[in-house]
C-alpha positions as CSV (number, residue, x, y, z in Angstrom):
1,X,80.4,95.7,135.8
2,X,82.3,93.3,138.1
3,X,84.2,90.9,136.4
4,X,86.3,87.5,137.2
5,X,88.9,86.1,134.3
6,X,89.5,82.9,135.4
7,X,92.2,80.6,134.8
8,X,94.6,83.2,132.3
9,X,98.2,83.3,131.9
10,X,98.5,87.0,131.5
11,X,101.5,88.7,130.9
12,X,102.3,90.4,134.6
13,X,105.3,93.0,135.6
14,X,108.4,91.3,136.0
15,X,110.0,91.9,139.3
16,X,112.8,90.3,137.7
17,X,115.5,93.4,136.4
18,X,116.4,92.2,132.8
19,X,112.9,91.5,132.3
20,X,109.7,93.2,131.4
21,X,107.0,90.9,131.6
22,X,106.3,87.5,133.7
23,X,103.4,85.4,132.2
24,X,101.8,84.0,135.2
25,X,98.7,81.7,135.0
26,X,96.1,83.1,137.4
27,X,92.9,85.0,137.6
28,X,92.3,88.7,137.2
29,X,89.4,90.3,139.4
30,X,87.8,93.6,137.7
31,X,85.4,95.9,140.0
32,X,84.2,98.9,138.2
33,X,86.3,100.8,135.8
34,X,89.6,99.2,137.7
35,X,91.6,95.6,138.1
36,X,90.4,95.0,141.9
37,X,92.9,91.9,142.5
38,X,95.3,89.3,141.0
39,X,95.1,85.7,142.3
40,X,93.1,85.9,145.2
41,X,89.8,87.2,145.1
42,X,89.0,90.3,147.0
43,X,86.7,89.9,150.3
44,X,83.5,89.7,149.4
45,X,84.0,89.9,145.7
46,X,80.7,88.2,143.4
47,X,81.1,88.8,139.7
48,X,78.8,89.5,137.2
49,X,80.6,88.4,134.5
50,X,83.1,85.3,134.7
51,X,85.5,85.0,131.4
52,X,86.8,81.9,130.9
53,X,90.8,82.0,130.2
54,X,91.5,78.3,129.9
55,X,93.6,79.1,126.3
56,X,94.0,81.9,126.3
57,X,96.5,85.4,127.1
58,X,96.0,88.3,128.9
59,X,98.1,91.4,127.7
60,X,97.9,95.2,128.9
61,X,95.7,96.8,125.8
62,X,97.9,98.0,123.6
63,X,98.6,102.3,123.0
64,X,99.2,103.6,119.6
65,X,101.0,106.7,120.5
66,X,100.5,108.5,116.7
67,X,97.8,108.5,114.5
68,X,95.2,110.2,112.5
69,X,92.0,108.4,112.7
70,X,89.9,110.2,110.7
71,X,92.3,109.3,107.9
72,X,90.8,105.6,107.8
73,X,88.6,106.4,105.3
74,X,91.5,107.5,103.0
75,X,93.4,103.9,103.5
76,X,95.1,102.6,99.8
77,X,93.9,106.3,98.1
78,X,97.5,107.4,98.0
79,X,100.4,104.5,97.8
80,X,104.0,104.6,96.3
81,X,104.4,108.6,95.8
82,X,106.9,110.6,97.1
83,X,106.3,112.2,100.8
84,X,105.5,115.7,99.9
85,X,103.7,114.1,96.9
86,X,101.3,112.2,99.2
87,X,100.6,114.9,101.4
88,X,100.9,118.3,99.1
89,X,99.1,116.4,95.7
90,X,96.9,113.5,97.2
91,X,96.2,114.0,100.8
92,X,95.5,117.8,101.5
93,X,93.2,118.2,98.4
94,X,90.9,115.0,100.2
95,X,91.1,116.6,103.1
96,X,89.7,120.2,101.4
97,X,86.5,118.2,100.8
98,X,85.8,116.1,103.5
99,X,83.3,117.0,106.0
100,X,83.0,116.9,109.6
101,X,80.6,113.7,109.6
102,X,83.5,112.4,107.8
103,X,85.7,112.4,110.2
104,X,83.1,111.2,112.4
105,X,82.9,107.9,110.4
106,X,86.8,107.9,109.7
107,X,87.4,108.0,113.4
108,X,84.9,105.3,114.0
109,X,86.2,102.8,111.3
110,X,89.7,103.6,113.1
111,X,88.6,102.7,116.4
112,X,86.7,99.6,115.4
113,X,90.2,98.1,113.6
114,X,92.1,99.3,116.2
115,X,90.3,97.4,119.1
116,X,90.0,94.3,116.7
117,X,93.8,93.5,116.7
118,X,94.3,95.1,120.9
119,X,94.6,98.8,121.1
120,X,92.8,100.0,124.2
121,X,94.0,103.9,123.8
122,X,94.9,105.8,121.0
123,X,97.6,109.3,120.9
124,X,95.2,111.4,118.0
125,X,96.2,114.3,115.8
126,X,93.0,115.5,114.0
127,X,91.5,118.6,112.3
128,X,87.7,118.2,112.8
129,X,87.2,119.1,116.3
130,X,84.2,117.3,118.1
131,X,84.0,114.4,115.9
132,X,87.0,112.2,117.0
133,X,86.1,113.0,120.3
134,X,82.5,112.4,119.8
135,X,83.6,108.7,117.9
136,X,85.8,107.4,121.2
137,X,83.3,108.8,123.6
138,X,80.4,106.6,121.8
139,X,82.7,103.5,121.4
140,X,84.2,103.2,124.5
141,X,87.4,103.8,123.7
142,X,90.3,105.8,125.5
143,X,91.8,108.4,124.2
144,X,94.2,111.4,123.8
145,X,93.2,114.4,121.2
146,X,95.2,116.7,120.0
147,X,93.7,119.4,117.7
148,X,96.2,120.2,114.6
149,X,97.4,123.5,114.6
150,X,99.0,125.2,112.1
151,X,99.5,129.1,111.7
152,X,101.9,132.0,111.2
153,X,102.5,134.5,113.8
154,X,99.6,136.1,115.8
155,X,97.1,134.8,112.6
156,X,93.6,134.8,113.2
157,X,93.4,131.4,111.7
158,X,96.2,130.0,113.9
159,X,94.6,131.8,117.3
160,X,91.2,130.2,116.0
161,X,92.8,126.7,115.8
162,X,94.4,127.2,119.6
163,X,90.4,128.0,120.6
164,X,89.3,124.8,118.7
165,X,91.4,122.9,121.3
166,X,90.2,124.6,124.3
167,X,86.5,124.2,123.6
168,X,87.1,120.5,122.4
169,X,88.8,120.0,125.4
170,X,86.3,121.2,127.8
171,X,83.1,120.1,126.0
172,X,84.2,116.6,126.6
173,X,85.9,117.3,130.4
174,X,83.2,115.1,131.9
175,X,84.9,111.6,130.3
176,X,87.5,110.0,131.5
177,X,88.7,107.9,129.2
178,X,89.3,111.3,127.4
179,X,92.5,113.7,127.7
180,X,94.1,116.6,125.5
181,X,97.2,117.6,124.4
182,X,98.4,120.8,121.8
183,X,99.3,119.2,118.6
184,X,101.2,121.7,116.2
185,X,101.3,119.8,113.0
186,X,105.5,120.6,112.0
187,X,108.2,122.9,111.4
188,X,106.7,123.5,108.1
189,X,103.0,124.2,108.6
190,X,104.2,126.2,111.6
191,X,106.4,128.9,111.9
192,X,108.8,130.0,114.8
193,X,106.5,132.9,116.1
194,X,103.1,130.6,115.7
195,X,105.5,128.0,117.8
196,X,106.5,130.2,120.4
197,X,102.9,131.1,121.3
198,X,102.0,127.1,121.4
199,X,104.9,126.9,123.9
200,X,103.2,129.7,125.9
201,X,99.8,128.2,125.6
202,X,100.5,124.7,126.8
203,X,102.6,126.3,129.8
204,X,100.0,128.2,130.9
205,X,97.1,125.6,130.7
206,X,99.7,122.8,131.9
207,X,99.0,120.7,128.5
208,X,101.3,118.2,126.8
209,X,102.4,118.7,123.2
210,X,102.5,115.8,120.2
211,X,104.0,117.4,116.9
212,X,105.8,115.5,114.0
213,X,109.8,116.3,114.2
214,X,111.8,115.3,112.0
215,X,110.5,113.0,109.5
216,X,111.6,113.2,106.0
217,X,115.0,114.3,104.9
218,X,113.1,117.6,103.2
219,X,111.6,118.8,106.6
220,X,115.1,118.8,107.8
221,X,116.7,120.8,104.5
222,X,113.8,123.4,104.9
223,X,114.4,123.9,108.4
224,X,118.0,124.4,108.0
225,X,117.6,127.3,105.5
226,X,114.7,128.9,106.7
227,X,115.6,129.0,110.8
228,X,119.8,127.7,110.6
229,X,119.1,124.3,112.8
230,X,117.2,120.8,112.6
231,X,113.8,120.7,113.7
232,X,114.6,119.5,117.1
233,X,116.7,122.4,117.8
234,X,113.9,124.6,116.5
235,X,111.4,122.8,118.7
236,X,113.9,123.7,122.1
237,X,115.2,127.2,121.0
238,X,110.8,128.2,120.7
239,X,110.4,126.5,124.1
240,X,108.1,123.6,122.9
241,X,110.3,121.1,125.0
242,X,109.3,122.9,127.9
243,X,106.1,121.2,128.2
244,X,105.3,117.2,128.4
245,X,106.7,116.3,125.1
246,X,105.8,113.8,122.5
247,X,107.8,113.7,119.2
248,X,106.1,111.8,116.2
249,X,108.6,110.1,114.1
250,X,112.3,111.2,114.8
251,X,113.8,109.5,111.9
252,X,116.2,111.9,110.0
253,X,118.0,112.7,113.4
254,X,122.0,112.8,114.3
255,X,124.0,112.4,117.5
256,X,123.2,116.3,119.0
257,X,119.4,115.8,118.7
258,X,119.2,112.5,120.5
259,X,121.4,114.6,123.5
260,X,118.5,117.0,123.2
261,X,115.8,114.7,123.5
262,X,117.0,113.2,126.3
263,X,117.7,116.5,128.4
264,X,114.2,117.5,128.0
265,X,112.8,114.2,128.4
266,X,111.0,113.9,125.2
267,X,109.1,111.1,124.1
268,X,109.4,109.6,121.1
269,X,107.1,107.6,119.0
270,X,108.4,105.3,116.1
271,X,106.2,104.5,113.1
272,X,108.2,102.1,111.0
273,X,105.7,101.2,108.6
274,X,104.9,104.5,107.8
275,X,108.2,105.8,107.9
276,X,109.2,103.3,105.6
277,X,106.5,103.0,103.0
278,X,106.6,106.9,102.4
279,X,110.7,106.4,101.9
280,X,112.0,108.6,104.8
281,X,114.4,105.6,106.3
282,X,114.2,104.3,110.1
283,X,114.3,105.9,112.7
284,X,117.9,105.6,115.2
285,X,115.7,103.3,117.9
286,X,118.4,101.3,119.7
287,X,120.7,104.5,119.6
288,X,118.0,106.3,121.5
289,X,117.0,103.3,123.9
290,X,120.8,103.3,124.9
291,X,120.2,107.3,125.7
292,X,117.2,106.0,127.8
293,X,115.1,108.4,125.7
294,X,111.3,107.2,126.1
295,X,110.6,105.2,122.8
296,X,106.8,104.3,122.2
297,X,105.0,103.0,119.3
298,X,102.5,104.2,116.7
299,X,100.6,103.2,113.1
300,X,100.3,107.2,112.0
301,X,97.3,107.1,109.7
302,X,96.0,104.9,107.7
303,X,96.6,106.9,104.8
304,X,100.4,106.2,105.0
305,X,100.8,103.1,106.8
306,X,97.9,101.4,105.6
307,X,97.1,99.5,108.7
308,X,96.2,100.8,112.4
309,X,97.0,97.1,113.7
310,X,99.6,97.7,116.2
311,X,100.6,94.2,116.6
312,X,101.8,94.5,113.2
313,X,103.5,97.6,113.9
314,X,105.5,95.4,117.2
315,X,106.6,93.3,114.6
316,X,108.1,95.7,112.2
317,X,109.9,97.7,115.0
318,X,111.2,94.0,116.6
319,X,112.5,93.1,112.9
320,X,113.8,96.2,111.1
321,X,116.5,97.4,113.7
322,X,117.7,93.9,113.3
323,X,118.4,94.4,109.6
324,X,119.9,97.5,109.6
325,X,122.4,97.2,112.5
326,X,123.2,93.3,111.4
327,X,122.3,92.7,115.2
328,X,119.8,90.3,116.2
329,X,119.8,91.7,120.0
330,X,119.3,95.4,118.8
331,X,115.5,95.7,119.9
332,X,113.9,92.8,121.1
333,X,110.4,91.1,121.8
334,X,110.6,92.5,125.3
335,X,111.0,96.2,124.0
336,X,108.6,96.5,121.7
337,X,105.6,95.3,123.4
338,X,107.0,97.6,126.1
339,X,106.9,100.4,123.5
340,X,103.2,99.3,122.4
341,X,102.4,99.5,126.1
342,X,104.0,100.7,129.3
343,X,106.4,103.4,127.3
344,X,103.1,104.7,125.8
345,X,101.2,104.7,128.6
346,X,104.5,107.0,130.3
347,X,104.3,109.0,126.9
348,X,100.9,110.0,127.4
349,X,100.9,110.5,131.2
350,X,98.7,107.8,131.6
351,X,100.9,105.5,133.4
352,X,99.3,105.6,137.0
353,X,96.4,104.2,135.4
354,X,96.7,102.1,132.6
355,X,100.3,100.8,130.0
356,X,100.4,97.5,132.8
357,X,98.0,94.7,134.2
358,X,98.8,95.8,138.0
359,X,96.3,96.2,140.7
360,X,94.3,99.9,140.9
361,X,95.1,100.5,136.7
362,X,92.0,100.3,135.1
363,X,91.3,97.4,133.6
364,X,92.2,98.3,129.9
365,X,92.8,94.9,128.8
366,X,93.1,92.5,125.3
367,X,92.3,88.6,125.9
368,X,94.4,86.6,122.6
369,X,92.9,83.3,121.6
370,X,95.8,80.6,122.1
371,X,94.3,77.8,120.3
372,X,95.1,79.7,116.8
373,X,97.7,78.1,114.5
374,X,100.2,81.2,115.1
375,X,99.9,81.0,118.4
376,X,101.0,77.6,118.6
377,X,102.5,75.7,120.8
378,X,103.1,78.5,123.5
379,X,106.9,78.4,123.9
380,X,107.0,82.1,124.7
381,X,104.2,84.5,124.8
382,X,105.7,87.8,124.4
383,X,107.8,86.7,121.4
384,X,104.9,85.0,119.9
385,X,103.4,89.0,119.6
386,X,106.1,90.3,118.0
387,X,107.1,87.2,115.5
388,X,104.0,85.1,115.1
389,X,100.8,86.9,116.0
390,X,98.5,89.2,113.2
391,X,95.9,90.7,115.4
392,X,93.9,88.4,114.6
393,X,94.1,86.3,117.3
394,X,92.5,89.1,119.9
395,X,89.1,87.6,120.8
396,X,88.4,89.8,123.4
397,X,88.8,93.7,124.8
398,X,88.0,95.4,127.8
399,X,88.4,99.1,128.3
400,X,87.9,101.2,131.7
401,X,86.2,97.6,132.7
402,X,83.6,97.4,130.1
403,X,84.1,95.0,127.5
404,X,83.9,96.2,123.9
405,X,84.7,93.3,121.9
406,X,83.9,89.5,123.0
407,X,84.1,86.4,120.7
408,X,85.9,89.1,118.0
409,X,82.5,90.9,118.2
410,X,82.2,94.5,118.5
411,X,79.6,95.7,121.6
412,X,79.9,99.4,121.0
413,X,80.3,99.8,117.6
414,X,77.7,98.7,114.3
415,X,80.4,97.5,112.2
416,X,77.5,97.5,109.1
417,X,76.5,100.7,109.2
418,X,80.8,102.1,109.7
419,X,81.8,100.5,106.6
420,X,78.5,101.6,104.7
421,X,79.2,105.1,105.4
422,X,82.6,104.9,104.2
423,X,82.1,103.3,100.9
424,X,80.2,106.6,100.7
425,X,82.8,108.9,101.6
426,X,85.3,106.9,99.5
427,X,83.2,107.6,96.5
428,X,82.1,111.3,97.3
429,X,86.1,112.3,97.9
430,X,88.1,109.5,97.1
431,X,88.0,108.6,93.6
């Protein structure tokens, strides 16, 4: 579909060097899947859909670079225990009895949230194969998926799980809002042989990694007895960090791991809600933005955050630095809707085509309603997302060109039917 937004201030590259982001007031042709112009209109160019932007902003949709969507239907089943608590005694055993239409429905209550409060694409770790894939494919949304992989060794399970990826992968070859990455699950679900052979794998069928590193203070006491070095020195040594990186959480971290990080060019993604709310501390953001590591942003599930809105998540990550280093420059507006965009688009090696409203990305796109209390008046845009919006405020979302949401109204997805067949789940598993 061809379409004109008219009359938008939209939040443009900055050409300027200590900024990000320029918001311009101007109109944004779309021609197929791809942003066809900014300002003019392109020769010959007759829409078939005009938007009007009078009040409104244009943003780049926003990229949640961690989460477990199939997880939504587990949301406020497992609050204020202890890490391995939540995951060992409340999480796991769900997960023993939930089936693969669950994760079907999990996946799609995920999606529908997420593209209610922005999020365009979404950086997925998931156990089901087929049905997160099957979920974005149906709603429109973009995607990378990442089969869970855990194992010992040469173990047939493990070897099983590495085929799960492949066939997921190339059942689903023909979409292109779709693209797959090896995800081995930790240090402690996966052990240094099983991690060596994950290295080899996504070497040889040039495939990123995302695996959590480093996230509670327990993960990095287990690693140092069993293998004699923190998890991101286990993750080097097995040659995981030979391969397009992507390191969920990196909180419990020192000075030699950040060096590490930023030698191999890993990218890290920061879950401060999360983090927080399951008591492992904050993650050393500013001291790895100085390093110029890649930091990005991400909700992890909803069973440990609770929320997938990733304008809340901006918020958090803009505030919490601020507190703990008694510094209110420490990260700023700018960087976290860079992290929530651009940085994730980078991490996912999607940033030729989408992380940026520029001319040939696709047009993966979230339209905010100005003329909301929060929003007003509009003194500055990109602080307003980190320090006054909720999500809320996203009227509108276009993915690969094709709106999915218009008027707060989802196109792709029966919202009725979603949250019926979770209430079902929640009572079948959840009680």
């Amino acid at each position: 579909m061809d379409i004109k937004i008219e009359n938008i201030l939209a939040l443009l590259p900055s050409s300027e060097e200590d900024r990000a982001f320029t918001p311009s007031n101007t109109d944004i042709y779309i021609k197929g899947r791809d942003i066809a112009a900014i300002g003019d209109a392109p020769e010959g160019f007759t829409p078939a859909k005009i938007i009007d932007g009078h009040g409104k902003l244009l943003i780049p949709g926003l990229i949640n670079c961690h989460t477990h969507s199939y997880m939504a239907f587990m949301r406020n089943v497992a609050d204020d225990l202890s890490f391995d608590e939540w995951l060992f005694g409340r999480i796991s055993k769900i997960e023993d009895n939930m089936t693969d239409e669950d994760a079907y429905w999990g996946a799609m209550l995920a999606i529908a949230e997420m593209i209610k409060s922005g999020t365009t694409c979404f950086n997925d770790m998931q156990m089901n194969i087929f049905m997160t894939t099957k979920a974005v494919k149906e709603s429109g949304m973009r995607a990378v998926i990442s089969r869970g992989l855990v194992g010992s060794g040469d173990d047939e399970a493990g070897l099983n799980r590495l085929e799960q990826a492949y066939r997921e992968r190339d059942a689903f070859k023909d979409c292109d809002r779709l693209s797959f990455f090896l995800g081995p699950h930790a240090p402690y679900t996966c052990d240094e042989a099983y991690l060596k052979k994950i290295a080899a794998e996504a070497k040889r069928e040039h495939m990123g990694i995302h695996m959590h590193l480093s996230e509670s203070r327990n993960e990095i006491e287990n690693c140092r007895n069993t293998y004699g070095c923190s998890p991101i020195e286990l993750a080097r040594r097995t040659g995981l960090f030979d391969s397009h990186f992507i390191a969920a959480h990196c909180v419990q971290i020192d000075e030699d791991d950040m060096d590490i990080l930023k030698k191999y060019n890993v990218n890290v993604v920061t879950n401060p809600a999360s983090n927080m709310k399951l008591g492992n501390g904050f993650a050393p953001v500013p001291e790895m933005m100085k390093k110029g590591i890649n930091v990005c942003l991400g909700t992890d599930g909803a069973a440990s955050n609770n929320s997938l809105n990733m304008i809340h998540e901006m918020s958090l990550a803009a505030l919490i630095h601020k507190g703990t280093h008694l510094s209110p420059l420490s990260v700023s507006a700018e960087d976290t809707l860079k992290m929530a965009t651009i940085n994730g688009a980078k991490a996912l090696m999607l940033d030729d085509i989408t992380g940026s409203i520029e001319v040939g990305k696709r047009a993966d796109l979230a339209i905010l309603d100005l003329k909301q209390p929060s929003m007003q008046p509009v003194n500055n845009p990109v602080a307003a997302l980190s320090y006054s919006a909720n999500g809320s405020e996203v009227d509108t979302v276009i993915i690969n060109g094709e709106p999915v949401m218009e008027g707060r109204k989802l196109l792709t997805i029966d919202e009725d039917l979603i949250y019926s067949e979770n209430e079902k789940i929640r009572r079948r598993i959840c009680q």
